[in-house]
N, C-alpha and C positions, 0 to 999 in steps of 0.2 A: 620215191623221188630219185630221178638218174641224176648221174652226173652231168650227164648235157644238155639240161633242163634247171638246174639249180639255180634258185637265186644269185645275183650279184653278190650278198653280204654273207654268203657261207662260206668264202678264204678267210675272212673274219672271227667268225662263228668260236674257232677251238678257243682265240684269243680274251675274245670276250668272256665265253664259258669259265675259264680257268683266271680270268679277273676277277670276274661277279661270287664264283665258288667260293675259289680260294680265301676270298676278303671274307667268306662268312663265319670260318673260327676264329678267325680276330673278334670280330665281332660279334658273334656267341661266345667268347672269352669273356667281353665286357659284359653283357647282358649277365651273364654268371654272378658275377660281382652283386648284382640285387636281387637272385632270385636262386632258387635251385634247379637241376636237373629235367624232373619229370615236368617240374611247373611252367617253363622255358619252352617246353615241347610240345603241352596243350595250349600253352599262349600262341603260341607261332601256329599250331595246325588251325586253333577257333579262326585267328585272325586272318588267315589266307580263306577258309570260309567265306566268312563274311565279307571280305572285300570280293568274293567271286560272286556270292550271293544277287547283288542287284543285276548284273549281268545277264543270270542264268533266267531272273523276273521277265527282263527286257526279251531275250532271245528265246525263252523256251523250249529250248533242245529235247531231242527226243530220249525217252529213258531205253538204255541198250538190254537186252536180252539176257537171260538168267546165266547164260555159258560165259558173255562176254562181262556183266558183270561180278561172276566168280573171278573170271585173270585180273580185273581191275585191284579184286579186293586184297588180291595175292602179292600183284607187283605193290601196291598200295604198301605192305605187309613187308616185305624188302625194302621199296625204295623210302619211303616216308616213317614209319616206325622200329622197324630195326637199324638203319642206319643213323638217322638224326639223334636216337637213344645210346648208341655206341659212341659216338661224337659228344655230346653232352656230358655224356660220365667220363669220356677219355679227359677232356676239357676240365672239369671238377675236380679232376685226381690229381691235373697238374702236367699232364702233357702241353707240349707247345704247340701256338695255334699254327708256327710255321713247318713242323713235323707233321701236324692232320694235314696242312693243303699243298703239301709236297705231294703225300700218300693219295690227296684229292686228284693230283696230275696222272695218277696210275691209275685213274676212271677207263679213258680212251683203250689204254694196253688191256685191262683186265676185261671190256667187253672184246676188242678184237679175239682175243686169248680162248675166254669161256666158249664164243662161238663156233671158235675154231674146234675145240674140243666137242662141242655138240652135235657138229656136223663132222665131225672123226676127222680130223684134218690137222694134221701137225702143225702149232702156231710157225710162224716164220722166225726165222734167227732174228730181223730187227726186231719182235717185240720180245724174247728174252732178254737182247741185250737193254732194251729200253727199260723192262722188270727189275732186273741184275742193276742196273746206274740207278734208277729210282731208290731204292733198296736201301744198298751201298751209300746214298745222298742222306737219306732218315738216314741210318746208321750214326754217319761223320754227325749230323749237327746234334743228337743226342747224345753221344759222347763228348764232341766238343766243347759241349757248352755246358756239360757238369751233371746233367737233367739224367743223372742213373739212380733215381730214387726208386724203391716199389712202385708210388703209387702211379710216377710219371711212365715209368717204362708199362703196365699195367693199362694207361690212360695211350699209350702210343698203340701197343697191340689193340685195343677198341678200335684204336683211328683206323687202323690197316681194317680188324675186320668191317668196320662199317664201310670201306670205300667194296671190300666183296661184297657187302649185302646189297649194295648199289648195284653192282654190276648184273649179280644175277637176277635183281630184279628189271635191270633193263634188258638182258638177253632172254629172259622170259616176254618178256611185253615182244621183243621183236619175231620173238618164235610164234605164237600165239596171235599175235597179233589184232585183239579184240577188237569189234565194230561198235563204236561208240562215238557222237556227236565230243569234238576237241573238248570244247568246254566241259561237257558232262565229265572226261574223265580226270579233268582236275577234280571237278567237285565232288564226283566220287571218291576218290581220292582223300581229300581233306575232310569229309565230313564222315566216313568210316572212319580217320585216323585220329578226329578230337574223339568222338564218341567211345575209343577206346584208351588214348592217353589223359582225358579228362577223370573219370574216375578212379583211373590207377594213380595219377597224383595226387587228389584229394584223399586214397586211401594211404600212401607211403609216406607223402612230405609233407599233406595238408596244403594251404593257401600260405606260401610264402614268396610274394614279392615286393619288394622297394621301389614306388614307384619313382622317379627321377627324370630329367630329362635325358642324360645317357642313354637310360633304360628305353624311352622312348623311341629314340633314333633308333638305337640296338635291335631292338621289336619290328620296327618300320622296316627296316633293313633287309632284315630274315625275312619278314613277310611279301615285301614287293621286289626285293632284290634278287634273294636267295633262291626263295621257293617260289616265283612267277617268273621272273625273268631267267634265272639261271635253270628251271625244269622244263620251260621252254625250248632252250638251247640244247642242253643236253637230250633231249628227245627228237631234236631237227638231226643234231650230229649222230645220233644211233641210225637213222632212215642213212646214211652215206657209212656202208663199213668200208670199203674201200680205199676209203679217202683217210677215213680216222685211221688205218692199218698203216698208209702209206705214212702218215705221220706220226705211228703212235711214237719213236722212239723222240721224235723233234718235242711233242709235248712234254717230256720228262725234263728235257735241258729246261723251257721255260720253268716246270713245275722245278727246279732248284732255285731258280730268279725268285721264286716269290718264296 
């Protein structure tokens, strides 16, 4: 996608992105409150399934190739399982949900960053200085506000690593770049990713959820918010590096706001 061909609603796009995100460990903070960890993780991947599921009936997409579904299974493996599980535990331990979606604003800088690095390319001064204020931002408000326990600072480093395993799961997808029908590779995606966090939870924490309506919202949330509308976005805004570089250090100022 060029820049002068882009949709109308992608000056929008970071905004929305790092609204939709961001408000996701708040609310997988509450969702915590009724359930544990891993159980949190295969609820959220079954349920984006199945709501993708009648879609995929209706449309019938074609299945992508063995090469192209290897990279699916791999970003899949970063961006969907390793991260939402670093996130979850960071969250349980007692990290703040406004420390993970600060760290979530350091999405943009960190793909700009890794890319640069792939392609041997020294990152540019604004995304250090954008890294360095992100940083420095976590830093103040886990000091400031007392949050220097084990398990929180423990649950903070999670957060940071899960916002890397995001990124190099997107600078992988962009390198690679697999051929596969849009829909297919969400549902590739989620239905690799219950099939592997469903029996690992019913083997570590067993069935533990309260169901509530909290819980429900909480669940809805993550599944039509989180992980549809906000993997959406963040996959439109990795097609424009450019754009996201030209602004990665402006994303961190928001990423304090919230």
């Amino acid at each position: 996608m060029s820049l002068t061909n882009e949709p109308r609603w992608i000056p929008i796009a970071p905004w929305l992105f790092l609204f939709v995100w961001s408000a996701g460990y708040g609310v997988a903070k509450l969702a915590l409150e009724s359930t544990t960890p891993l159980n949190l993780l295969a609820l959220r991947f079954v349920g984006v399934a199945l709501a993708l599921l009648p879609f995929v009936l209706i449309v019938r997409p074609v299945w992508p190739s063995n090469l192209a579904l290897r990279d699916l299974l791999i970003v899949a493996t970063f961006l969907q399982l390793g991260h939402f599980l670093c996130i979850y535990f960071g969250l349980a331990l007692g990290a703040l949900a406004g420390v993970l979606a600060l760290f979530a604003a350091s999405q943009p800088v960190l793909i700009a960053m890794l890319g640069s690095m792939v392609d041997r390319r020294i990152p540019s001064v604004r995304i250090w200085v954008g890294l360095m204020v992100g940083l420095l931002g976590a830093s103040w408000v886990i000091f400031a506000q007392g949050h220097i326990s084990d398990g929180a600072l423990l649950g903070a480093v999670l957060g940071f690593i899960a916002v890397v395993l995001l990124s190099l799961g997107q600078v992988y997808d962009k390198r690679q770049r697999p051929e596969c029908d849009p829909l297919m590779i969400y549902v590739i995606q989620y239905i690799f990713a219950s099939f592997v966090s469903v029996p690992v939870a019913v083997c570590f924490e067993g069935y533990q959820t309260e169901w509530s309506s909290s819980m429900i919202g909480a669940l809805s949330y993550l599944i039509f918010g989180n992980s549809l509308l906000g993997i959406f976005l963040m996959l439109t805004m990795v097609e424009l590096e450019p754009f996201l570089e030209s602004r990665a250090s402006y994303f961190w100022c928001l990423g304090w706001r919230l």
